[in-house]
C-alpha positions as a printed NumPy array, in Angstrom:
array([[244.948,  -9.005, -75.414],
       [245.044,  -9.795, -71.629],
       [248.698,  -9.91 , -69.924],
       [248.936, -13.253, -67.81 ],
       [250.651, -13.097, -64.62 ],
       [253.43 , -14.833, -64.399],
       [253.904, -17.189, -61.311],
       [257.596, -17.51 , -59.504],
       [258.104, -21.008, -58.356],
       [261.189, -19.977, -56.118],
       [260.951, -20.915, -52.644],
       [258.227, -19.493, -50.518],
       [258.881, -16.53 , -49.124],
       [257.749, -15.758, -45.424],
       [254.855, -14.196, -44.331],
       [253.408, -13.754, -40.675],
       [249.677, -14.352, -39.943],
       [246.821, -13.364, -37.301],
       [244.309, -15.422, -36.013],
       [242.293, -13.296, -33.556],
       [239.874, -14.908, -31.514],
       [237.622, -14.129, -28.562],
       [235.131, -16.166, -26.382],
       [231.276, -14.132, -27.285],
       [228.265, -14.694, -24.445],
       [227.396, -17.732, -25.465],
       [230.176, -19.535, -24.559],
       [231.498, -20.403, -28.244],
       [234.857, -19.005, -29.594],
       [234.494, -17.216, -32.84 ],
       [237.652, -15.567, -35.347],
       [237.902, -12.289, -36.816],
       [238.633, -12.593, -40.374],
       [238.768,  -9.014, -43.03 ],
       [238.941,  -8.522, -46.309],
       [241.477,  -8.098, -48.983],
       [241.878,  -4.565, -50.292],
       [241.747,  -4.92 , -53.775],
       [239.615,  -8.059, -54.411],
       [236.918,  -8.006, -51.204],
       [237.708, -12.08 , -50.523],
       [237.439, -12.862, -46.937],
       [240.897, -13.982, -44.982],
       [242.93 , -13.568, -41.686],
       [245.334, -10.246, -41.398],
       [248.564, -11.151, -42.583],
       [252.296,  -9.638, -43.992],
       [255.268,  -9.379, -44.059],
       [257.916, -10.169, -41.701],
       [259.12 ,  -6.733, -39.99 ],
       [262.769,  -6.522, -39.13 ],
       [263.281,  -6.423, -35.16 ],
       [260.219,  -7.328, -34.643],
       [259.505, -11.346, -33.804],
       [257.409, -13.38 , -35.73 ],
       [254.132, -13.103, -33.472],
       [254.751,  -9.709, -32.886],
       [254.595,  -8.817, -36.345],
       [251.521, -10.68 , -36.311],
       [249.395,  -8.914, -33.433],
       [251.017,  -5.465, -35.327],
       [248.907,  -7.049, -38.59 ],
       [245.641,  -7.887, -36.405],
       [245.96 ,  -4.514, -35.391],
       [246.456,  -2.43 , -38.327],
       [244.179,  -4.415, -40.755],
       [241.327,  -5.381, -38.287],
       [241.8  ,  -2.901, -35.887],
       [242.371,  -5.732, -32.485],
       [244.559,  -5.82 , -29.732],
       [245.243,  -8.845, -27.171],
       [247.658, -11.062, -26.211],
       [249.964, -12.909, -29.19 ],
       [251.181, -17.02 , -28.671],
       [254.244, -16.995, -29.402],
       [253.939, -20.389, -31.138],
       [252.678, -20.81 , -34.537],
       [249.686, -22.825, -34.165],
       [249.305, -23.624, -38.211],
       [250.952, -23.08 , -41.446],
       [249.846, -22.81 , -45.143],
       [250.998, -22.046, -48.407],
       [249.443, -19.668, -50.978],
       [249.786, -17.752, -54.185],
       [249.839, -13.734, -53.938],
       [249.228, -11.812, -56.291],
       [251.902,  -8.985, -57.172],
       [251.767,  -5.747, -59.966],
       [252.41 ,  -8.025, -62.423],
       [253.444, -11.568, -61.166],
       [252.702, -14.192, -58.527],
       [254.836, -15.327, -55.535],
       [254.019, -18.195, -53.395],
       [254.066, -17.501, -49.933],
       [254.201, -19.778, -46.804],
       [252.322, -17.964, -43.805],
       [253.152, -18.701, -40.158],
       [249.796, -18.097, -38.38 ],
       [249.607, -17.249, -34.926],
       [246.77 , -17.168, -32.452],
       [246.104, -13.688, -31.331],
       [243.716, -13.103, -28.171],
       [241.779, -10.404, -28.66 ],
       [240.842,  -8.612, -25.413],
       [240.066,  -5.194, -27.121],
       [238.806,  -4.166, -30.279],
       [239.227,  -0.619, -31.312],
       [236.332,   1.768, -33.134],
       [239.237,   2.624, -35.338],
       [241.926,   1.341, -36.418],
       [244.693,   2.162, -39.883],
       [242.755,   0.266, -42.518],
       [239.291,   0.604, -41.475],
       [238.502,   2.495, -44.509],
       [240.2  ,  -0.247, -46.59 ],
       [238.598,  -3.728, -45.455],
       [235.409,  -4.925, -43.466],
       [235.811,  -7.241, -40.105],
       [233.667,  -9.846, -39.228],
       [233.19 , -12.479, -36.176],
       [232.882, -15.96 , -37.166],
       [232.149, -19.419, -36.386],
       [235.863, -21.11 , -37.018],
       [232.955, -23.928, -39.606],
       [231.435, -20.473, -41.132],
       [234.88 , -19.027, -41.685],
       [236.215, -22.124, -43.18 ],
       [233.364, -21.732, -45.974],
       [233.876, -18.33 , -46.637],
       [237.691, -17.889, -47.275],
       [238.873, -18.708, -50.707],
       [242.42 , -19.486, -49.954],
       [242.698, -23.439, -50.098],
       [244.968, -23.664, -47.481],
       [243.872, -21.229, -44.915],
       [240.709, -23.232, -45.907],
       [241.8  , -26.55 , -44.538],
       [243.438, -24.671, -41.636],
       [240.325, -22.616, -40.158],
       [238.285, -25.823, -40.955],
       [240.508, -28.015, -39.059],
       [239.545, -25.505, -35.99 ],
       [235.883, -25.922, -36.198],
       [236.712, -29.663, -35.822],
       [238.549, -29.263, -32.958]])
């Protein structure tokens, strides 16, 4: 018999998000998205708060420890959205602040290369290949943009 996760409806609880993006030769911007550890699905780095650190520094440490970039963090969020992670044995619902990270170098290697792939894309091509419903409608609001 199969053990359901259970799913806590409390209130969201916070999480800080990259979105790393760079201007390629051809004049169009693209975003850096990696994948999940455990499941392979395509998304932007993201975690947890970290105390003393502000909000889009946290986020440029994620960029740089799950997709191995470096560059200059707005200190704005520039988009929010809300999604269900999954935990040992439960669910949480998290809201993640994301915040625009301008990549200026990206590094041959970084913590969790050996955990997760990187990959440039179109904001319209990343939009299709995320799972996530709401970083969905974010990234595809971008390519509209």
């Amino acid at each position: 018999m199969v053990k359901k996760a259970k799913r806590s409806v409390a209130k969201p609880l916070a999480q800080v998000g990259a979105l790393p993006v760079r201007q390629h030769d051809d004049g169009q911007y693209r975003i850096l998205l990696v994948t999940t550890r455990t499941t392979g699905r395509w998304t932007i780095p993201k975690g947890w708060p970290i105390k003393g650190r502000k909000a889009h520094e946290a986020a440029a440490q994620e960029a740089m420890e799950e997709a191995g970039v470096s560059g200059t963090a707005r200190k704005r969020a520039v988009a929010q959205y809300l999604y269900w992670k999954r935990m040992d044995d439960h669910f949480v619902l998290c809201r993640v602040k994301i915040y625009t990270i301008l990549v200026t170098t990206e590094h041959d290697a970084w913590p969790e290369q050996l955990e997760r792939r990187r990959f440039w894309f179109l904001p319209a091509d990343a939009a299709d290949i995320v799972e996530e419903p709401g970083l969905k409608k974010v990234l595809a609001s971008l390519s509209t943009s």
